[in-house]
N, C-alpha and C positions, 0 to 999 in steps of 0.2 A: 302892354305887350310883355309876354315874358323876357326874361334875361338869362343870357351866360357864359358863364364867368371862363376866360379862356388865358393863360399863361404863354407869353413867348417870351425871345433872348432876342436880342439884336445880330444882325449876321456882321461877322466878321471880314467876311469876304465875299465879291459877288462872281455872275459866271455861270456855266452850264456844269464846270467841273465842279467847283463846290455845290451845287446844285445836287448835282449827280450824287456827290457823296453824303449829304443831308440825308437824301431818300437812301439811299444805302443803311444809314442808322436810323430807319424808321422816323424821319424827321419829315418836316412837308415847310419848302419856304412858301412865304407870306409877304405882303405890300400893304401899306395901311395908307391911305390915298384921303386926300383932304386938307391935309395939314402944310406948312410953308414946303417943306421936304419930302416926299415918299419918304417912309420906315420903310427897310427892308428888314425882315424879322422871320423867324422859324420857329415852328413849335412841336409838341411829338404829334404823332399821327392817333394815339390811341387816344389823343384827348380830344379830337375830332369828332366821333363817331356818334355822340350823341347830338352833336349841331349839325352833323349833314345829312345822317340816315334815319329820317324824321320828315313828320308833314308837317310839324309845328316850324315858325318862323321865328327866333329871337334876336334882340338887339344884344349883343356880344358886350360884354365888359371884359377889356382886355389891357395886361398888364403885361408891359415889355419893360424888362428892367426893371423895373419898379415903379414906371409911371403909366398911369391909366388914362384909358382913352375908352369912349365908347361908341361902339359903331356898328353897319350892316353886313354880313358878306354880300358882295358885288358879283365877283365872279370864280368860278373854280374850275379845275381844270383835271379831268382823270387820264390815267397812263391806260388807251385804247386795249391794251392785252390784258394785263394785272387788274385794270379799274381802280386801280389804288390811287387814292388825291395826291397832285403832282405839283397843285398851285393852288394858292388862295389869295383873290383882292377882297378887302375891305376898303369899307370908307367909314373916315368919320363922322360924328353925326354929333349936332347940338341940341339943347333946349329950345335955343331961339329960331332955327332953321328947318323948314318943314325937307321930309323926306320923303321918296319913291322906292317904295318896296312894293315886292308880290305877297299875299297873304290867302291863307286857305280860306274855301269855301266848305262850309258845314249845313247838310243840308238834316233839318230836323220835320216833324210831321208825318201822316200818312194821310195821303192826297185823296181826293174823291177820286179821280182819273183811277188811281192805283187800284180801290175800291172796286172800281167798273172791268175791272183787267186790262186796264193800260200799262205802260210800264215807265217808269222813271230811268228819264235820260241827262245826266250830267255834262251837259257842254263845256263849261268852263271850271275848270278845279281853282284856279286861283286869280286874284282879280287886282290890277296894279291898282294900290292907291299912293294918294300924298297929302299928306299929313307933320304938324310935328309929332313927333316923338311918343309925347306921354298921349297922343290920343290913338295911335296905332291900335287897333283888335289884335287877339290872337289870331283870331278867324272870324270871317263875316257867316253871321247866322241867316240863314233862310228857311223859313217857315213854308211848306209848300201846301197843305192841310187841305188848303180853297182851291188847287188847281183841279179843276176835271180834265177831261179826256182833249188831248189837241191842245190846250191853253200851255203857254209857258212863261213864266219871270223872265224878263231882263233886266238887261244893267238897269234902266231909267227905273225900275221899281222898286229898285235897294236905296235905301236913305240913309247915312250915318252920320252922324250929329262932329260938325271938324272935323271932315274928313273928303275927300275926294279922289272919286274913281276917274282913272280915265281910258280905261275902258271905252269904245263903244255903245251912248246910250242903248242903241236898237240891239244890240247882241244876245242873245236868247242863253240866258248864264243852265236854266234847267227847265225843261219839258216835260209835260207825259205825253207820252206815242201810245197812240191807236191801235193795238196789234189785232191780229186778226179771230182772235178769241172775243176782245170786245167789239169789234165791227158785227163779229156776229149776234155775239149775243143782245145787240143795240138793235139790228134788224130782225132778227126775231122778235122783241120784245113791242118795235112797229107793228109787224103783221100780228101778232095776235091781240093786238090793241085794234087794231083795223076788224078784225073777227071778231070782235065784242058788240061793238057798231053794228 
C-alpha cells in the first residue's frame, strides 16, 4: 500500500478554544490512538489535501516532533457549512498487527453483458479488509470480462492471497443489468431464430 508522509506539532493545549483557534490559523487538530497515551497533535490543513481528497487509501508516516509513527486515518470530521476538516483520528499500526481498513474497488475489463447492451452497475466502491500492513492492496482489482447479461461478482468470488474481506460473502460487489435495449434486442434475436425453424 502506498504511503504518506504527513508532519504535526504536539498541542500545547487542549479544549474547544484552542481548537477553535487552530482552525482559525488554518490548522486541523489531530489524535493518534494506539499507543500507551492519545498524542493530541495538529498539523496545517493544506498538507491534508492530498490524503483526504483522493480514492486512493495510504498508510500515513507521520512525524510529531520528531518521532515517527505509522498509521491509518480512522476518522474525520468536517465543519457542516465550510466542509473544511475540523478533526482527524488516527491509529497506529504495526508490522506484527493485522489491520481494518476500507480500500477501493477497481473495476477493469469489458464485459460480455456490456457487449449485449447491458450496463455496468458498481455496488460496492470499497471493501473492508484485514490484513497486516505490508500485505494491504492499493485497490482490489476486479476483472469483469466473463460477466454476461444478469450475472454479477460477489464478495465470495474475490480471493487475495493474506488478506481478508469482511464483507458479506453473498453481497453483489458489481453487476450487469439488463436494460431494456438488451431485453429487446435478446427477444428479437429469439423470434427470428424461431423464423428460421
Amino acid at each position: 500500500m502506498k504511503s504518506f508522509e504527513l508532519k504535526g506539532n504536539l498541542r500545547e493545549a487542549l479544549g474547544k478554544k484552542d481548537s477553535a483557534k487552530l482552525r482559525a490559523e488554518k490548522k486541523v487538530p489531530c489524535v493518534l490512538y494506539g499507543v500507551d497515551e492519545p498524542v493530541h497533535f495538529y498539523t496545517e490543513s493544506a498538507d491534508l489535501a492530498k490524503l483526504i481528497y483522493t480514492p486512493n487509501v495510504y498508510i500515513v508516516d507521520l512525524t510529531i516532533n520528531g518521532k515517527k509513527s505509522q498509521a491509518i486515518m480512522k476518522d474525520i470530521q468536517f465543519d457542516p457549512v465550510s466542509d473544511e476538516v475540523t478533526h482527524i483520528d488516527f491509529l497506529k499500526i504495526s508490522d506484527s498487527k493485522p489491520v481494518k481498513i476500507e480500500v477501493p474497488v477497481n473495476v477493469t475489463g469489458f464485459a460480455k453483458g456490456i457487449r449485449a447492451g447491458g450496463k455496468l452497475q458498481i455496488e460496492v466502491r470499497r471493501l473492508k479488509l484485514l490484513a497486516l500492513p505490508k500485505y494491504l492492496p492499493d485497490t482490489i482489482e476486479i476483472d469483469v470480462t466473463e460477466l454476461d447479461l444478469g450475472q454479477s461478482l460477489r464478495v465470495s468470488d474475490i480471493h487475495l492471497d493474506n488478506v481478508t474481506i469482511l464483507n458479506g460473502k453473498s453481497i453483489p460487489v458489481v453487476r450487469i443489468m439488463v436494460t431494456r435495449a438488451a431485453r429487446a434486442a435478446a427477444q428479437a434475436a429469439e423470434t427470428s431464430g424461431k423464423g428460421k425453424k
